[in-house]
N, C-alpha and C positions, 0 to 999 in steps of 0.2 A: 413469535418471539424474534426478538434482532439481536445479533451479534455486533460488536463493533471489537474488531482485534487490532492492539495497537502492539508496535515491538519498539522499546525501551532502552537507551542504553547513554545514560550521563544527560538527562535532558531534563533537569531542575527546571532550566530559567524559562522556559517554553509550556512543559506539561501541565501544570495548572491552569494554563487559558486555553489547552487546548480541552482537556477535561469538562471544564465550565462551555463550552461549547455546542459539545454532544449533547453532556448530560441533561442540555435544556430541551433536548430535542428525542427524547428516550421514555417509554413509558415505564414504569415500575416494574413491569415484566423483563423487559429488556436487559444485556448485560452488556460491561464493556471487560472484554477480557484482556487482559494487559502479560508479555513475555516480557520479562527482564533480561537481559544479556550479561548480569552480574555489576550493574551501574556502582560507581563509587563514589559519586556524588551524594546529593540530599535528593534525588529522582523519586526515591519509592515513602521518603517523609514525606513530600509534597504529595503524593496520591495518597495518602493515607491520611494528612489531616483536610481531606476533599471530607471523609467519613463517608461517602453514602457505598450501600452494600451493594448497588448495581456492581460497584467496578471490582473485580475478580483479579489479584495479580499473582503470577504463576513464574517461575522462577527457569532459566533456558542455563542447561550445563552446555556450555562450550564446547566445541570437539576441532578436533585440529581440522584447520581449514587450506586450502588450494589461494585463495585470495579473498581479500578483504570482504567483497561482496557477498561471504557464505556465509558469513556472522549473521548479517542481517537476515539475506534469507530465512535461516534455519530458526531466527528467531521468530519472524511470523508464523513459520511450519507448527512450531511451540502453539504457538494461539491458538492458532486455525483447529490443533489437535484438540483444547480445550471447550471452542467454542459451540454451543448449542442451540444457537439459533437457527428458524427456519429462513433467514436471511441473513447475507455478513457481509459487513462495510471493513473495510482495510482503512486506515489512519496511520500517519504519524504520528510523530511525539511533538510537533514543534509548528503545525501549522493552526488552523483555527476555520470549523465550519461555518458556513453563511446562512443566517437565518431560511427555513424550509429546502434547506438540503434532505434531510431526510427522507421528505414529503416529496418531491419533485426523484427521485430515485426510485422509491417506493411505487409510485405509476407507473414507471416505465419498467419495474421487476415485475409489473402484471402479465407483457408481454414477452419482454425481452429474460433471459437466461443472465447476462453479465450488460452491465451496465458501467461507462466511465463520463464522468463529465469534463466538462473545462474548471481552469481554475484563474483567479487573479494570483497575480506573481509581487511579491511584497518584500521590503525589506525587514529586516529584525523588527522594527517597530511599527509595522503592519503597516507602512506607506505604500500605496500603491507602486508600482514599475510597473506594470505590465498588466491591462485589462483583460489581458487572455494569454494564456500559456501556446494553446494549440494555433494562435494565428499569429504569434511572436517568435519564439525560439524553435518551438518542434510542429511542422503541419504531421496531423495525424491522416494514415492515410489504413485504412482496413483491408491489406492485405502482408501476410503471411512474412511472405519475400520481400516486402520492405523494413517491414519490423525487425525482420535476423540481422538483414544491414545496417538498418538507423533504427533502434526500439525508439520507442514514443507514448508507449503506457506508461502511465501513471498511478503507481498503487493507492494512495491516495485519497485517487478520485476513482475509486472503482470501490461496486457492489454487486452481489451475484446472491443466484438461488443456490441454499444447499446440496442439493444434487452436484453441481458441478465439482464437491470436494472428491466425488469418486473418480472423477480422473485427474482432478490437480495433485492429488497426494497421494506420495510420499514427492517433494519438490528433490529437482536432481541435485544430489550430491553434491558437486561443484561448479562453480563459473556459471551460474544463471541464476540473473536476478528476479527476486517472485512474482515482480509485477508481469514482467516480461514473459514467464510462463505462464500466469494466468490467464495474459492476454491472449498469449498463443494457443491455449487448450481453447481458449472463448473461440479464435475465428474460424478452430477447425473443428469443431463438435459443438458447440452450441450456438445459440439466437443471440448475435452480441449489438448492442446501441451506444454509437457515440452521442450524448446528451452537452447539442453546442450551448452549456451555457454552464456561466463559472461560478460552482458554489460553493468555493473553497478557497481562503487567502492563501496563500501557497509559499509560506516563508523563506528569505534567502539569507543565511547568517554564514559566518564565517566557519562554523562548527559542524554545517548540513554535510549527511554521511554521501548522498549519493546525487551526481550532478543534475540529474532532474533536466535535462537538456542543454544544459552547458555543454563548450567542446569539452572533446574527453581529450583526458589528462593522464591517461592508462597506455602502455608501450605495444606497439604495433605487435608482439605476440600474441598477448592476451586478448585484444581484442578479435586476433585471427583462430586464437583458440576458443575464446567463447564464442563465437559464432559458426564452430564446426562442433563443438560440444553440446548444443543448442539444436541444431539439426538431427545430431546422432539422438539426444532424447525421444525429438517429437517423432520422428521415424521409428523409435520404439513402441513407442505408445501406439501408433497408429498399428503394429500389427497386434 
């Protein structure tokens, strides 16, 4: 069974192509489990006149956050907690999969533990920018000590065997974003593949929560905080 967890929050004009996406590529077994962050849009009307029963949506109570970045977090944590697959794919709410992503994923979970691919970088209306993410804005480079400095995962574009939820969860409290911990539980406990090929348009609208490789735009604190915060985690978990 596959999991696909998506986390939710005001994305009407996006989540129905991205829905339609997946779900072409899902067996009847499969779910796609969806956290809402409490959207006040028309987010959760549009997944619901989709009607098919694959898609599971589960509702993420708020709790007071350190900075912007925990919302989202904690809302994938929501899903992940939900989801019951022997394999789980991470998504957003606003990009859109490339025919045989699943499939090309799914191979490479035979060997590998955590899996990320490349993705094409597009504008709102799915024009191309950018035929690769990882050889345009962010060189992905697999190790540790580069990622605390410059992260460069991509949640996204990342899938993993079940197993690994016994060390990614409970995600830290504050100031780390989930892609960036999962990356980092992947390079230090398990079999991780970067998969150089883009199977995913990778939207860039005025509205995207998290810069995705853009200059960061966050105050030279926070950024020196979350990257001793980040540390102080994985240094737990390793003992």
């Amino acid at each position: 069974m596959i999991s696909v967890c998506i986390a939710t929050y005001n994305g009407e004009r996006y989540i129905g192509d991205q829905l339609t996406s997946i779900l072409s590529q899902l067996s009847d077994a499969d779910e796609i489990v969806i956290s809402d962050d409490g959207s006040t849009d028309g987010t959760l009307q549009v997944i619901k006149e989709i009607c098919d029963k694959r898609i599971k949506i589960y509702h993420h109570h708020k709790q007071k956050a350190k900075f912007d970045i925990d919302y989202a977090t904690h809302n994938y944590e929501n899903a992940l907690l939900h989801a019951k697959g022997d394999v789980i794919f991470l998504s957003d709410q606003d990009d859109v999969w490339r025919d045989g992503k699943m499939e090309q994923m799914l191979k490479e979970l035979q060997t590998y533990d955590v899996v990320m691919s490349d993705c094409m970088v597009t504008d709102e209306s799915l024009n191309i920018i950018m035929n690769s993410h990882f050889h345009g804005e962010r060189v992905f480079r697999q190790s540790i000590i580069y990622n605390v400095l410059k992260p460069s995962f991509l949640g996204c574009c990342m899938a993993f065997r079940r197993e690994v939820l016994n060390r990614l969860l409970p995600f830290p409290k504050y100031g780390c974003g989930h892609d960036l911990w999962l990356g980092l539980v992947a390079l230090r406990f398990y079999r991780f593949k970067f998969l150089d090929i883009p199977l995913i348009y990778y939207r860039r609208h005025s509205c995207t929560v998290t810069p995705g490789g853009k200059r960061e735009k966050t105050n030279l604190w926070f950024r020196l905080y979350y990257r001793i915060y980040i540390v102080k985690e994985l240094y737990r978990l390793i003992l």
